[in-house]
VMD Tcl script that draws the C-alpha trace (Angstrom):
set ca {
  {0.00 0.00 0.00}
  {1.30 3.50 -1.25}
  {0.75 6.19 1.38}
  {1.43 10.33 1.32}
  {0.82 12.23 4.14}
  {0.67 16.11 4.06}
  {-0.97 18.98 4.53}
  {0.08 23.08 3.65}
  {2.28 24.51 6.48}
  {3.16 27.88 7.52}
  {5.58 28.89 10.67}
  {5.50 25.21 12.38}
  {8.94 24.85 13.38}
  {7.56 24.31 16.99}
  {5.51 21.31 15.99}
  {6.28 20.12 12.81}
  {9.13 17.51 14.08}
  {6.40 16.16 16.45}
  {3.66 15.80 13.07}
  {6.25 14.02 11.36}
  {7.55 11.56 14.29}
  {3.89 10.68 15.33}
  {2.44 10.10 12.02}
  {5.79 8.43 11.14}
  {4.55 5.86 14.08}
  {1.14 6.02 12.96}
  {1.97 4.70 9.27}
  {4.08 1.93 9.95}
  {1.18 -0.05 11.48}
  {-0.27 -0.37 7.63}
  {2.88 0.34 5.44}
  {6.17 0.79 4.81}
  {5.95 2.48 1.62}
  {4.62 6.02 2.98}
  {6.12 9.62 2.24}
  {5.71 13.05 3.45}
  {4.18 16.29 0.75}
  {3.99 19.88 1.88}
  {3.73 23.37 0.52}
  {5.29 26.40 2.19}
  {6.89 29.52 2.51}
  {10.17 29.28 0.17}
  {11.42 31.41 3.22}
  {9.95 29.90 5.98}
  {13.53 29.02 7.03}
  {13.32 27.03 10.14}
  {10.16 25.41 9.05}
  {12.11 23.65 6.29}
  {15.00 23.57 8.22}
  {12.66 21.11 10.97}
  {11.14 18.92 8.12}
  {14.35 18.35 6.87}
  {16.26 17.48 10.30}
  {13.20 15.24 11.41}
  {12.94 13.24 7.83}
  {16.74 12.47 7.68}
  {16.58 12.01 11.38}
  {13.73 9.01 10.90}
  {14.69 8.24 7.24}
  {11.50 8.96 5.77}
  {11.24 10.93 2.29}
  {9.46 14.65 2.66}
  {8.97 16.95 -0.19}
  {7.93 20.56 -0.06}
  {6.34 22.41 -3.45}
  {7.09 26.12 -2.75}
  {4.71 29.11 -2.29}
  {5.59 32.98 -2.20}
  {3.76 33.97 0.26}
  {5.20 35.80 3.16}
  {6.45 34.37 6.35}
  {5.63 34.89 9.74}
  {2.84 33.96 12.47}
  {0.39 31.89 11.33}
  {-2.08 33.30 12.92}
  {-5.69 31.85 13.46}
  {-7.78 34.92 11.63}
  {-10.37 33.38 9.69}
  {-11.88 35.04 7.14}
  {-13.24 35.32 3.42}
  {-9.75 35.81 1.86}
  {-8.15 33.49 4.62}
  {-10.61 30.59 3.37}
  {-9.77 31.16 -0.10}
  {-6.01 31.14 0.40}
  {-6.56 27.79 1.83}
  {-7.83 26.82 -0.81}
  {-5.00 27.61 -3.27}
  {-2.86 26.23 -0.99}
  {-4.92 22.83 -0.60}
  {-5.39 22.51 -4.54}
  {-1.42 23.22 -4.62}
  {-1.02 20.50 -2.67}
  {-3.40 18.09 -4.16}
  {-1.64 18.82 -7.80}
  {1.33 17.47 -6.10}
  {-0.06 14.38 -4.79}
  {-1.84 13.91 -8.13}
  {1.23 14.38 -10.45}
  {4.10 12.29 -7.76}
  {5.24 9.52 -9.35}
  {4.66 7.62 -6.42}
  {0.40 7.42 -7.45}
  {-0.48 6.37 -3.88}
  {-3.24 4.58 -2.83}
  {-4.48 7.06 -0.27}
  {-3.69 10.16 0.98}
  {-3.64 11.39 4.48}
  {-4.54 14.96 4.47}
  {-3.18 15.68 8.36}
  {-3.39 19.32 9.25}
  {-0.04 20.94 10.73}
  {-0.96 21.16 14.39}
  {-2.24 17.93 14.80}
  {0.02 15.12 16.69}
  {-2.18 11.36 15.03}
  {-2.91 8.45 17.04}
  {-0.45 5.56 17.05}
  {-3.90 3.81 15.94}
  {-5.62 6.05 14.33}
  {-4.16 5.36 10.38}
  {-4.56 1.85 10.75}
  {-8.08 2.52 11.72}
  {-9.05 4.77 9.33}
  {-7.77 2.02 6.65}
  {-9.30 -0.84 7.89}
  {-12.68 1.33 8.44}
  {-12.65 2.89 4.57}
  {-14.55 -0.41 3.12}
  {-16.02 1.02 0.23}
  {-16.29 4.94 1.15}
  {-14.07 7.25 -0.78}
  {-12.70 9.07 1.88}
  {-12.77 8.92 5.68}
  {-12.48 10.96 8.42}
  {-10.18 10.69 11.80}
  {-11.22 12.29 14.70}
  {-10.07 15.37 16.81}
  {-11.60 18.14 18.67}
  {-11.35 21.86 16.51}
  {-11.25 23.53 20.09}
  {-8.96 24.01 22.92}
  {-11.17 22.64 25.50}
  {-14.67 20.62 25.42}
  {-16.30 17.44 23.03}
  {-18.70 19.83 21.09}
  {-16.60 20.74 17.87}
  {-15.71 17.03 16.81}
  {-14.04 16.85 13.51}
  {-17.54 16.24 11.02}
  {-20.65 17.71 10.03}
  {-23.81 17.01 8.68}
  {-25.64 19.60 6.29}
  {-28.49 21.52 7.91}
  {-31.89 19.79 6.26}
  {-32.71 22.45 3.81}
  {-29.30 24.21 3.30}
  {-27.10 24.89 0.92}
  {-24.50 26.77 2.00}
  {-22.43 24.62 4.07}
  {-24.07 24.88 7.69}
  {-23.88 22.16 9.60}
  {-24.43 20.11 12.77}
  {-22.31 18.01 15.09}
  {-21.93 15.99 18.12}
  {-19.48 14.34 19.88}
  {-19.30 10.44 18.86}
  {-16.70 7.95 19.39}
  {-18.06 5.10 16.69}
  {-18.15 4.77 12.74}
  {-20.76 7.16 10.77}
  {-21.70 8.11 7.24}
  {-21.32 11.91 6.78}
  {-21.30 14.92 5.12}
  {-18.45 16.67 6.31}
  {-15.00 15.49 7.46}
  {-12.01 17.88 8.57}
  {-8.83 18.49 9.60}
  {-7.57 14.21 9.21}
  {-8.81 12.96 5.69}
  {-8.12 9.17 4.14}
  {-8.81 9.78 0.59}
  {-8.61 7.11 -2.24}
  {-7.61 8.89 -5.71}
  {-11.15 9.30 -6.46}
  {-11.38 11.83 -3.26}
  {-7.98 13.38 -4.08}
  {-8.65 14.34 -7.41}
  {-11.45 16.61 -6.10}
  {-10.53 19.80 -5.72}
  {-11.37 21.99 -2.44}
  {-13.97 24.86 -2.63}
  {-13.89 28.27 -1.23}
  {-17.41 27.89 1.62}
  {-17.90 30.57 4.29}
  {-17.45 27.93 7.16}
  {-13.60 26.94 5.78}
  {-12.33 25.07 2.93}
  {-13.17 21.25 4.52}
  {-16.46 21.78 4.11}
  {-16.63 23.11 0.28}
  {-14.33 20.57 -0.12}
  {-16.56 17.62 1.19}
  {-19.51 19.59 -0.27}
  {-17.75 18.82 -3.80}
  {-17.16 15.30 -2.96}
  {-20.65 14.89 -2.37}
  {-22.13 16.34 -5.23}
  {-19.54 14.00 -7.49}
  {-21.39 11.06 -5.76}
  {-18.41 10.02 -3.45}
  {-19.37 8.58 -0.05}
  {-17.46 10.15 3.18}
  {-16.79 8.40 6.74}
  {-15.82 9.50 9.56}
  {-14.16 7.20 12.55}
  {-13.90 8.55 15.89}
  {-12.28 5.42 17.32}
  {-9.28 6.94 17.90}
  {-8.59 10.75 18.90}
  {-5.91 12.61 17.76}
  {-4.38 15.60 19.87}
  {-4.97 19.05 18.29}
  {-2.24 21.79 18.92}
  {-4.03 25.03 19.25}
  {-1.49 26.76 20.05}
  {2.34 25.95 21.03}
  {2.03 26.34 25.09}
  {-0.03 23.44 24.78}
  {2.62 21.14 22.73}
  {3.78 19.76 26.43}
  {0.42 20.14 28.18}
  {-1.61 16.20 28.18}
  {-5.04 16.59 26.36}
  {-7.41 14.11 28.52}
  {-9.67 13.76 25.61}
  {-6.92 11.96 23.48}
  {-4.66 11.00 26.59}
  {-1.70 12.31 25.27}
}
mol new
graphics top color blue
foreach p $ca { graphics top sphere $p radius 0.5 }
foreach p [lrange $ca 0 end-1] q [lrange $ca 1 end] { graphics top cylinder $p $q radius 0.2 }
display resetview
């Protein structure tokens, strides 16, 4: 089995070792043959500097497509143009997963500040059956269960609103974020600019090409909100 994991990445030298160690862990349980994509900053220095310690430190391959967008703070300010950045810089990244030689069999889409579950890749692959993409679970706040990492659309709505609950089994869905399995059917889909982020116009494309989304919350991965939380244990993920 043929595995990428990446996601876009922006001023993540504090956790971006970490994101490759763990998921490093993570992907062994289901493969050998697994390699890292990003895009970034050209001159986010010490960014590059970290992927490219950690990968020769593990021996794992890691490539990086270039952007030119300025470096700095990442900062969490979510907005119209902020959503739409994303998603150049998710489509950048999926042209790079769709044009590697390597053709893998799935992608892990695995946002920046989030540390996978030992178990959770395993999971997601051996809970995929015959969905198109699937969904691993974390929590999109600092504290609580409320803000799980899915959606389903609002009956009657078209924009993108959605609902959610906390749930720790296997569900058909709407909406997955953040942690993504996709088969090449999901990854050649390209994300969608949606007033509630980029995750959700992308699964709102998936959906209207017919593709089926799942979303596992067996496991729970530990979201990094901010870096003063990088040593702190998260009791919802243990870890």
């Amino acid at each position: 089995m043929k595995l990428l994991i990446g996601c876009p990445v922006k001023a993540r030298e504090w956790i971006i070792g970490s994101y490759i160690e763990h998921a490093c862990e993570a992907a062994k349980k289901v493969t050998d043959d697994f390699a890292f994509v990003f895009v970034a900053p050209e001159k986010d220095h010490d960014t590059l500097q970290e992927i490219d310690r950690k990968s020769r430190e593990l021996e794992v391959t890691s490539w990086v497509a270039f952007t030119t967008e300025e470096t700095g703070e990442d900062l969490r300010v979510w907005n119209r143009a902020r959503y739409e950045h994303m998603v150049y810089l998710r489509n950048t990244l999926l042209r790079q997963v769709r044009e590697s030689q390597v053709k893998p069999d799935y992608f892990l889409s695995l946002d920046s500040d989030i540390l996978i579950h030992p178990d959770q890749i395993k999971s997601l692959v051996d809970n995929i059956e015959d969905f198109d993409a699937i969904g691993g679970k974390a929590h999109l706040s600092v504290t609580g269960s409320r803000n799980p990492t899915y959606g389903m659309i609002k009956r009657n709505h078209t924009d993108g609103s959605f609902r959610r609950s906390d749930h720790t089994g296997l569900l058909e869905v709407d909406i997955i974020m953040a942690i993504k399995l996709m088969t090449p059917e999901a990854y050649f889909i390209d994300y969608e600019p949606n007033r509630y982020g980029e995750d959700i116009g992308w699964s709102m494309a998936a959906k209207r090409e017919g593709l089926k989304l799942r979303w596992d919350g067996t496991f729970t991965s530990k979201h990094v909100m901010k870096p003063t939380l990088m040593d702190k244990v998260d009791d919802r993920c243990g870890y």
